[in-house]
N, C-alpha and C positions, 0 to 999 in steps of 0.2 A: 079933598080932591088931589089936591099936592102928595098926600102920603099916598091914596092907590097909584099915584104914576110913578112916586119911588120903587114899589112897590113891584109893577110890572117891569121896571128898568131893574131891578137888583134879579129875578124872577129869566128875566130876559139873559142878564148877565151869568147867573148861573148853568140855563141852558146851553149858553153857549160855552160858557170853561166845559160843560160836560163833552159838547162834539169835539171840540179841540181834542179833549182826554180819549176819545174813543176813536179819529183819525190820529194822533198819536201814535196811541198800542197797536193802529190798523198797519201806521207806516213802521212801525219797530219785528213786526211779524214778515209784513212783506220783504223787509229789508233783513232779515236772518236768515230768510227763504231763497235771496237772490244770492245771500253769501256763496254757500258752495258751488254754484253756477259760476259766481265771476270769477271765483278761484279755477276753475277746470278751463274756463278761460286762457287764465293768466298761465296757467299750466301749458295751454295750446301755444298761446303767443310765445314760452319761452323757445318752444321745441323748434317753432319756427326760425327764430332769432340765434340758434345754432347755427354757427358755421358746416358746410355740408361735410358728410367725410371722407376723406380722399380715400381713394383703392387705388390697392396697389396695381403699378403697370402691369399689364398682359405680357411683358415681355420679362427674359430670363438673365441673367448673366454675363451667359455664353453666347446672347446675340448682341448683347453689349461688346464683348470682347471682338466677335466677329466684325462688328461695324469699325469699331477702331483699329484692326488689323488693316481691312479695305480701307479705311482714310491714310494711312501710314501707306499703305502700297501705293494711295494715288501721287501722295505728296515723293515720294521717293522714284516713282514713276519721270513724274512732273523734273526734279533736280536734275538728273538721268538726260536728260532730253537737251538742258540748258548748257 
């Protein structure tokens, strides 16, 4: 009686090394499956994680130049006065 309950316990044990071995290979499939996924991911995340990119001002130059002419005419305006 003792060897059939060995029997069914080695029997039993088998069994189950076999599920282990077959959700295993289930999670080593799934898990090569999701690879390229979390990659396009990580891809996403990085583009996010750039800093944005500046553009250039709308403005030129010669309106630069222009502005600093009118600051110098107010300041020299201003002394004039005093």
């Amino acid at each position: 009686m003792e060897h059939n309950e060995q029997g069914q316990r080695n029997s039993a044990a088998e069994d189950f090394q076999k599920s282990l071995d077959q959700l295993q290979h289930l999670l080593e499939e799934n898990q090569t499956q999701e690879q390229p996924e979390k990659e396009k991911e990580l891809e996403v995340d990085n583009t996010e994680l750039k800093p944005p990119v500046e553009k250039a001002p709308k403005f030129n130059l010669a309106e630069w130049e222009d502005a600093v002419a009118d600051i110098e005419q107010y300041f020299e305006s201003k002394n004039q006065e005093d």
